[in-house]
C-alpha positions as CSV (number, residue, x, y, z in Angstrom):
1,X,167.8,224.3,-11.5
2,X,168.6,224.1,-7.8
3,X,164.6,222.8,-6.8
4,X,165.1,220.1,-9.5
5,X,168.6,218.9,-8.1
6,X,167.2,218.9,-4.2
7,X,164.0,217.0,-5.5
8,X,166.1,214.1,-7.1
9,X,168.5,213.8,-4.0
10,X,165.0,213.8,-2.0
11,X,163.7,211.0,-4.0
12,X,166.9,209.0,-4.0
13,X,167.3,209.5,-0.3
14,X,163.0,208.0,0.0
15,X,165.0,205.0,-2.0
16,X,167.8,204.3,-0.2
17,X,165.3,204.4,3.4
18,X,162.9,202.3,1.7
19,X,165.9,199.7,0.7
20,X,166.7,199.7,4.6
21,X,163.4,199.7,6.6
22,X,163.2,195.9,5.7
23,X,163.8,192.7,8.0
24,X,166.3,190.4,7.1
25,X,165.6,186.4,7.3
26,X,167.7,185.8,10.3
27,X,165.9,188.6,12.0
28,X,162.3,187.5,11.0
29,X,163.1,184.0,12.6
30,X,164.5,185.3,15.7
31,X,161.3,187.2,16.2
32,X,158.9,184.2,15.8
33,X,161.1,182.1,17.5
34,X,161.4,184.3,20.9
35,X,157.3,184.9,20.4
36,X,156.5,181.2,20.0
37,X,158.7,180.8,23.7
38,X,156.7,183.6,25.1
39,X,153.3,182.5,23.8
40,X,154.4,179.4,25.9
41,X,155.6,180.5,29.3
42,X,152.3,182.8,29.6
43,X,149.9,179.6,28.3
44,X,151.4,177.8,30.5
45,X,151.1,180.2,33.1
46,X,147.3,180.8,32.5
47,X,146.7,177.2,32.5
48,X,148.9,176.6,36.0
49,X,146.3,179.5,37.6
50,X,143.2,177.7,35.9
51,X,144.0,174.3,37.2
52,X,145.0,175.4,40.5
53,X,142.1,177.6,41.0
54,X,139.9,174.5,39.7
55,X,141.4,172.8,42.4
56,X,140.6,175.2,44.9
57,X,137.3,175.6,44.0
58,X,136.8,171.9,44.1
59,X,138.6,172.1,47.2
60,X,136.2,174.6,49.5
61,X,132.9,172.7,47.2
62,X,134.1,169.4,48.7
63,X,134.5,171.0,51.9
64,X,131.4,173.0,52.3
65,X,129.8,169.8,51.3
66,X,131.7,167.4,54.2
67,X,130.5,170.4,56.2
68,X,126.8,170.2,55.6
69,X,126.6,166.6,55.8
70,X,128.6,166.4,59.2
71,X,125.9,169.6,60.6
72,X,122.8,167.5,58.9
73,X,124.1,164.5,61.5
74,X,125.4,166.5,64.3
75,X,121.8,168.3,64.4
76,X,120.3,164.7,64.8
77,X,122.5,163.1,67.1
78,X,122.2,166.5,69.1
79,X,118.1,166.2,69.2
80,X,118.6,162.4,70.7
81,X,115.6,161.5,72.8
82,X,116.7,162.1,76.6
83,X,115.2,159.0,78.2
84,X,114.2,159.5,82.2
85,X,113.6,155.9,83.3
86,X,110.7,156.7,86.4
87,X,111.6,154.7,89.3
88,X,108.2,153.0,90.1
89,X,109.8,150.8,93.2
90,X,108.2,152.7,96.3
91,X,104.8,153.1,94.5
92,X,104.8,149.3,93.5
93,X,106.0,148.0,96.8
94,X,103.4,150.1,98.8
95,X,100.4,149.0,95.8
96,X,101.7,145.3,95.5
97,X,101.1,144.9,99.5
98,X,97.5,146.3,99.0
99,X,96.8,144.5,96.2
100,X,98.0,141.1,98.0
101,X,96.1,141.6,101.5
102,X,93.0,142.2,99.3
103,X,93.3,139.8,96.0
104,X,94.5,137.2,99.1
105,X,91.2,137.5,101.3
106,X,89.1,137.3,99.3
107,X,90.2,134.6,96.8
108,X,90.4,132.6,99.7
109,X,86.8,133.4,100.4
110,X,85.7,132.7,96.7
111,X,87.8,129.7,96.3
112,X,85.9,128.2,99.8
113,X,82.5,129.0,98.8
114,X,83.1,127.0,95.6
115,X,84.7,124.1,97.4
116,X,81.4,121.9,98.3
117,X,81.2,118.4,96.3
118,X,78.0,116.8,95.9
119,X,78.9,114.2,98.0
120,X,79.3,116.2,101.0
121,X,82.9,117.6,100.0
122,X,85.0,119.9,101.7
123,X,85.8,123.1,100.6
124,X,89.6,124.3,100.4
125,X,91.0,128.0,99.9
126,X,94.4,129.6,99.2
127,X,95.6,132.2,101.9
128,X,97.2,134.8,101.0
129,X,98.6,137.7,103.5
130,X,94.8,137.9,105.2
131,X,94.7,134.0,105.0
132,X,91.0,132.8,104.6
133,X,90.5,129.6,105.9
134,X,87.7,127.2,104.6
135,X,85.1,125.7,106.7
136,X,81.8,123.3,106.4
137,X,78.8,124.6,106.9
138,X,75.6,121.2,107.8
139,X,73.5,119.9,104.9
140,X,70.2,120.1,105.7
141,X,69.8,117.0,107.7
142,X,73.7,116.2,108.8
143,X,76.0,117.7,111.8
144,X,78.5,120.4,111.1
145,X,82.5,119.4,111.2
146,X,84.3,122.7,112.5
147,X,86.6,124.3,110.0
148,X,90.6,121.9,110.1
149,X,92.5,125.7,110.1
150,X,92.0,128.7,108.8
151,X,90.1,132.0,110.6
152,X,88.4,134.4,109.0
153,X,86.9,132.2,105.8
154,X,83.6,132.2,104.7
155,X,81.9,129.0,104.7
156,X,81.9,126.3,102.2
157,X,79.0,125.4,100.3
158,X,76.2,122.8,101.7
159,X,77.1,119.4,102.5
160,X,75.5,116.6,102.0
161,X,72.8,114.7,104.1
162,X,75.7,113.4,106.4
163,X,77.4,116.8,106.8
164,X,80.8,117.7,105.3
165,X,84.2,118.6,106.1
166,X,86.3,122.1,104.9
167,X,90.3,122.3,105.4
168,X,92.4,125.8,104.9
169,X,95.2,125.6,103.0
170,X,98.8,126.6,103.5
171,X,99.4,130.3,103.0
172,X,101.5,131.6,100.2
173,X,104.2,134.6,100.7
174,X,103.0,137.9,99.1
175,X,101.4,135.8,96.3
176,X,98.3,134.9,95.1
177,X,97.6,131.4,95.8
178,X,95.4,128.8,95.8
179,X,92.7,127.1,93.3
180,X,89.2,125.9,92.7
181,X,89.3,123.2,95.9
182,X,86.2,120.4,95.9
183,X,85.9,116.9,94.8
184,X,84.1,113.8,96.0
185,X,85.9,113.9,99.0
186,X,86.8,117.5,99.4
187,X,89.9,119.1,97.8
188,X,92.7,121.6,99.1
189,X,94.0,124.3,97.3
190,X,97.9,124.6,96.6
191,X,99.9,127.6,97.7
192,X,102.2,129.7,95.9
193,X,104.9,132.3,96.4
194,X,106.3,135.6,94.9
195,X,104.6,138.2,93.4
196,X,102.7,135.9,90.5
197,X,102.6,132.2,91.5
198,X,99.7,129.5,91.1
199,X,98.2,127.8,88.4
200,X,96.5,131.5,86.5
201,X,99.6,132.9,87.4
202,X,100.1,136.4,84.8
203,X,102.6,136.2,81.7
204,X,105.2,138.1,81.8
205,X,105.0,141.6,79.2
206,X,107.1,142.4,76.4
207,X,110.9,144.0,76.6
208,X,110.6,147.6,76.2
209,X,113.9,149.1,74.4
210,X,114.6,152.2,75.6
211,X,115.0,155.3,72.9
212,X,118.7,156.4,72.6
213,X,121.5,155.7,70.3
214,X,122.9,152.2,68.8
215,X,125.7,152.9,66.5
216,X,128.8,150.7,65.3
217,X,132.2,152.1,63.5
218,X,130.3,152.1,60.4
219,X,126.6,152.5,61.3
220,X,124.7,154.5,63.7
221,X,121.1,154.2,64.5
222,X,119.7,157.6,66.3
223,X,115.6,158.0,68.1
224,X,115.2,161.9,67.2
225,X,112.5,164.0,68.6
226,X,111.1,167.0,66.5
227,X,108.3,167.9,65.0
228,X,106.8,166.9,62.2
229,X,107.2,169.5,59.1
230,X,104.1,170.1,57.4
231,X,104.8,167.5,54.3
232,X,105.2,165.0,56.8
233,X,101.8,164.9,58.6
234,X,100.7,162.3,55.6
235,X,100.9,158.7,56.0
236,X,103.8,157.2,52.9
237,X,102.7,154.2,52.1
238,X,105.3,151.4,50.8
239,X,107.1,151.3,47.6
240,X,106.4,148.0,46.1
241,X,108.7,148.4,42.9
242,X,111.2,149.0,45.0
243,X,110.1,147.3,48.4
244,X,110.6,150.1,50.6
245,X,109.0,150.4,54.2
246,X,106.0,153.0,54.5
247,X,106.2,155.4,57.1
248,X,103.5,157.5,59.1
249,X,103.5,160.8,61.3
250,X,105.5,160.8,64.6
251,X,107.3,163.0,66.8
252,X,109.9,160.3,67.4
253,X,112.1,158.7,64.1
254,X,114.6,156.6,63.9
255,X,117.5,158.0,61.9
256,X,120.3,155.8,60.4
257,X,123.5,156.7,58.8
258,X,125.1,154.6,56.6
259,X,127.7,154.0,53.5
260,X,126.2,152.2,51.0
261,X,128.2,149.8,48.5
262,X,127.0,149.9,45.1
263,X,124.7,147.4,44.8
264,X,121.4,147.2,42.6
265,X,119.0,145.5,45.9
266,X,119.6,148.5,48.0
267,X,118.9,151.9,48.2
268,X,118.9,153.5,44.6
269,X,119.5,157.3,43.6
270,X,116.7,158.3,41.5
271,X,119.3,161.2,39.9
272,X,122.2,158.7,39.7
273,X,120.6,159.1,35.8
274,X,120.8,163.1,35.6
275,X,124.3,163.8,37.2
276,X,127.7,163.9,34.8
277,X,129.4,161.2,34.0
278,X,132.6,162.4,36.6
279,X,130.0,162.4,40.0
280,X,128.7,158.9,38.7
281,X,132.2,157.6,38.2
282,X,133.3,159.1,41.5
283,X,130.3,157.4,43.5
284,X,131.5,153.7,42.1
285,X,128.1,153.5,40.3
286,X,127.3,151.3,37.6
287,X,124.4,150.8,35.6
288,X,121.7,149.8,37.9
289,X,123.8,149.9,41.2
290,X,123.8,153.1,43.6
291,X,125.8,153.4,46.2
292,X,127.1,156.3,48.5
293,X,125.6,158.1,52.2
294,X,122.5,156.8,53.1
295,X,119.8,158.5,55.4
296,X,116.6,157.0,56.7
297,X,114.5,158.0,58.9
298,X,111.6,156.0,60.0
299,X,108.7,156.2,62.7
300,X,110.5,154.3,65.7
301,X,107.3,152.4,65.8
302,X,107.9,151.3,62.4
303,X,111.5,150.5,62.8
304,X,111.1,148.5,65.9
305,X,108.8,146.4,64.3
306,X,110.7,145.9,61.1
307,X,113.5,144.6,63.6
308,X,111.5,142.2,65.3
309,X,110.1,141.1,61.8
310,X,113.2,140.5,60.4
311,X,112.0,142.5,57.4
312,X,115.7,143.3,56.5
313,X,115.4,143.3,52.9
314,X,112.8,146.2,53.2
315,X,115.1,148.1,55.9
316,X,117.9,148.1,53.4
317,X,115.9,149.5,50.8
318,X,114.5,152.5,52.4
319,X,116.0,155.5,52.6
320,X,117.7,157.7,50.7
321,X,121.2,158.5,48.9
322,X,122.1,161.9,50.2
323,X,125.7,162.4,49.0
324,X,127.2,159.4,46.4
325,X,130.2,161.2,46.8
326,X,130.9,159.8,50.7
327,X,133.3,156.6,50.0
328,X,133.7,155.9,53.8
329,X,132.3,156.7,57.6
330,X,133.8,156.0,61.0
331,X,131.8,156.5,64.3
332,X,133.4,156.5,67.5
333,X,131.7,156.9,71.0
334,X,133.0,158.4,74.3
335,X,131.2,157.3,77.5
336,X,132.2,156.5,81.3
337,X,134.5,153.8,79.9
338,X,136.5,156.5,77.7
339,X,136.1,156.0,73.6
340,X,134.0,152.7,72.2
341,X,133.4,151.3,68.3
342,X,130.2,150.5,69.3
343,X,127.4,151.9,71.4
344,X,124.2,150.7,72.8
345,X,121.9,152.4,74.8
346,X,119.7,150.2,76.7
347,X,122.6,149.2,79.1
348,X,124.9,152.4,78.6
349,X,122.8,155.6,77.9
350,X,123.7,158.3,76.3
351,X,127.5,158.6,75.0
352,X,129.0,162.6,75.7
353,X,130.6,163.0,72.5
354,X,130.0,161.2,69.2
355,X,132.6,161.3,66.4
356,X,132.2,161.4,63.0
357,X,134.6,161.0,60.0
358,X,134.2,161.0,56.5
359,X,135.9,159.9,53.6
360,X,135.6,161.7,50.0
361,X,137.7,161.8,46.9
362,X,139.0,164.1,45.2
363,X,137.4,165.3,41.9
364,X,140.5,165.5,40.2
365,X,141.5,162.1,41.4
366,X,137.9,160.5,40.8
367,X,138.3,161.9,37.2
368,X,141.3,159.8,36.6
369,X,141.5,157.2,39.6
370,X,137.8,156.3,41.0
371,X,137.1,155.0,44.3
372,X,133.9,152.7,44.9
373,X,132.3,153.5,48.2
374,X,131.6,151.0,51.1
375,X,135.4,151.1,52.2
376,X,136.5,150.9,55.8
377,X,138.3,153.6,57.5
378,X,140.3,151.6,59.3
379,X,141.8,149.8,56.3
380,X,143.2,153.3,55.2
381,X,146.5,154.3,55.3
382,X,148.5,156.7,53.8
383,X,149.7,155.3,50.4
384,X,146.3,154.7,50.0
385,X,145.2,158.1,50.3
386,X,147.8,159.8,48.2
387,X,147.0,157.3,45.6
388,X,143.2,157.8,45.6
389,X,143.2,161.3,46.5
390,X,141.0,160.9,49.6
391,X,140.0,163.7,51.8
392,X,139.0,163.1,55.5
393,X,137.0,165.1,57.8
394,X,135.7,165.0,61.1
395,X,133.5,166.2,63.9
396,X,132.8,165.8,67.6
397,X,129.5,166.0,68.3
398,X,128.7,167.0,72.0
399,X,125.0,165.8,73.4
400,X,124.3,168.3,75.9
401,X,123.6,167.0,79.4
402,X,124.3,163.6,78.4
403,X,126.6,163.5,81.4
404,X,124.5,163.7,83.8
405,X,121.7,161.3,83.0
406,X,122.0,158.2,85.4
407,X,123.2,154.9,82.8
408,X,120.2,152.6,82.8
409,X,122.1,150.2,84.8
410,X,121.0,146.6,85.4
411,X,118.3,147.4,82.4
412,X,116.9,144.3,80.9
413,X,118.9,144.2,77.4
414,X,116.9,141.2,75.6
415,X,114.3,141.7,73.5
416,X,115.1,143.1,69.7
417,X,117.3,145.8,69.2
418,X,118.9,147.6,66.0
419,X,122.4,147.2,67.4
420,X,123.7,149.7,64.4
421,X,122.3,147.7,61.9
422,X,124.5,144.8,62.7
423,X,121.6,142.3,61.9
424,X,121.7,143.6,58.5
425,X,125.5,143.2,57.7
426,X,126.0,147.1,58.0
């Protein structure tokens, strides 16, 4: 009796718990209510550390990339050709005064043997600094007439029957002088002056350009010296698809930096194809146009005479697209005459320090705002860049001992020079 009556209040007490362990409406909805809020303060969380560690990433890719293309023009600029002009003024006084007692004697004593007409004609020579006179020598049956001036001269050819006459000419001053004397009635040879004069006098040789650097603000044109690497000790000959310039082994290039515009007659990106649709849109490229960082690097040999040429359509197209992601560059020069947009180094030498900016967007921005390349620094300002997203950076590039090479002053600055590619509009 008393285990039956404790077994029914046990059961009815199981009821009455089970009747209360239950949520109410009210309750339920608070609960899904104060997860849903939860769910979205921690997603939002999450995606704040996602995007901002995106954008840090992007950040130090961007910058690691600014950095290797800044070392890649620092290490050519730094390996600039040194160029030692030899001071050949002693050695070509001292040779030119040997030369001129020697070529002057004995032109003069060539120049009177050939003077004899064949009517009895005097001969005539040019003296130089040994003057050689010119004289007559008696025809066979005539009487000889003694030499007008000149001492020192070999006689002139035979007269004639009667006997002729020679005559020395003027003297010339440090020159060769002087010409092929003898007519009917004899002839006299004309002096000259200087260091070439007469009628044979020597044409003058072509304008050397010294190697060095020849940069603008937004071009720079560098003559490297380094080794060949082992893939390029073969001869590359010309792309004519494209119309690229060939290039051929040689310790000495010619390296240009420059921004490209996209454009679809200049240099093209073979992988403009391959890369994602955000690094194309970045670069500014279109279908069929490339544009970004160029890099070419030519045999000096090669360049020089695409310059004098005037094979610009082939300069523009060779080279090669090293980073589409460079909107803008900015060189800047610092010589005797403090800093300089523009540099060139057959008059001024070597600059001490060469700087280098770069401009490069964003690849958040470029995702939602591109930014074509071929822009000007200068034209920047700061709306612009917190509207575009632009990133600069910038190096000083020191050339070692650049300081103490002697300027080529008074150096000859005709002839055809690169200029920074200012004869191609870059």
């Amino acid at each position: 009796m008393i285990q039956r009556t404790f077994t029914i209040q046990s059961d009815r007490l199981e009821r009455e718990n089970s009747a209360r362990s239950g949520f109410s409406l009210l309750e339920l909805l608070l609960a899904l209510a104060l997860t849903a809020v939860v769910s979205i303060l921690i997603g939002g969380l999450v995606q704040l550390f996602l995007v901002n560690e995106t954008r840090g990433r992007d950040s130090v890719r961007q910058a690691q990339m600014a950095r290797a293309i800044l070392n890649m023009i620092a290490e050519d600029v730094r390996t600039t050709v040194r160029y030692y002009p030899y001071d050949t003024s002693g050695l070509d006084q001292m040779l030119g005064n040997a030369m001129n007692n020697a070529t002057g004697g004995a032109l003069g004593a060539l120049t009177g043997a050939a003077g004899g007409g064949a009517a009895g004609g005097a001969g005539a020579g040019g003296a130089g600094a040994g003057g050689a006179g010119a004289g007559g020598n008696p025809g066979s049956s005539g009487s000889a007439t003694p030499p007008a001036s000149g001492t020192g001269g070999n006689p002139g050819a035979n007269g004639s029957a009667s006997g002729g006459s020679g005559a020395g000419a003027a003297a010339g001053s440090g020159g060769m002088s002087g010409g092929l004397g003898g007519s009917a009635t004899g002839g006299m040879g004309g002096a000259g002056s200087g260091s070439m004069t007469g009628a044979e006098g020597a044409a003058a040789g072509p304008t050397v350009i010294p190697p060095g650097i020849f940069g603008s603000a937004s071009s720079i044109e560098i003559d490297v010296s380094r080794l060949p690497r082992p893939d390029e000790y073969v001869i590359q000959p010309g792309n004519m698809n494209t119309g690229s310039l060939g290039d051929m082994p040689s310790d000495i290039k010619t390296v240009g930096y420059y921004v490209q515009a996209p454009r679809s007659d200049g240099v093209q990106d073979p992988l403009a194809s391959l890369t994602s649709q955000i690094a194309t849109s970045s670069a500014g490229s279109t279908a069929g146009q490339s544009g970004g960082l160029v890099r070419r690097s030519l045999d000096r040999a090669v360049t020089q005479y695409a310059y004098e040429m005037g094979n610009s359509d082939q300069l523009i197209r060779t080279g090669e697209i090293i980073a589409p992601e460079v909107l803008g560059i900015d060189f800047s020069y610092f010589g005797a005459n403090g800093w300089q947009t523009e540099w060139d180094s057959t008059s001024l030498g070597l600059p001490s320090v060469v700087k280098v900016t770069i401009a490069m967007q964003r690849e958040s921005s470029a995702r939602t705002n591109p930014m074509a390349p071929g822009i000007s620094l200068s034209t920047l300002n700061n709306s612009m860049i917190q509207e575009y997203g632009i990133e600069l950076y910038s190096m000083n590039i020191l050339i070692p001992g650049a300081a103490l090479l002697a300027s080529p002053a008074g150096a000859n600055s005709g002839g055809t020079s690169s200029n920074g590619m200012s004869s191609l509009g870059l």
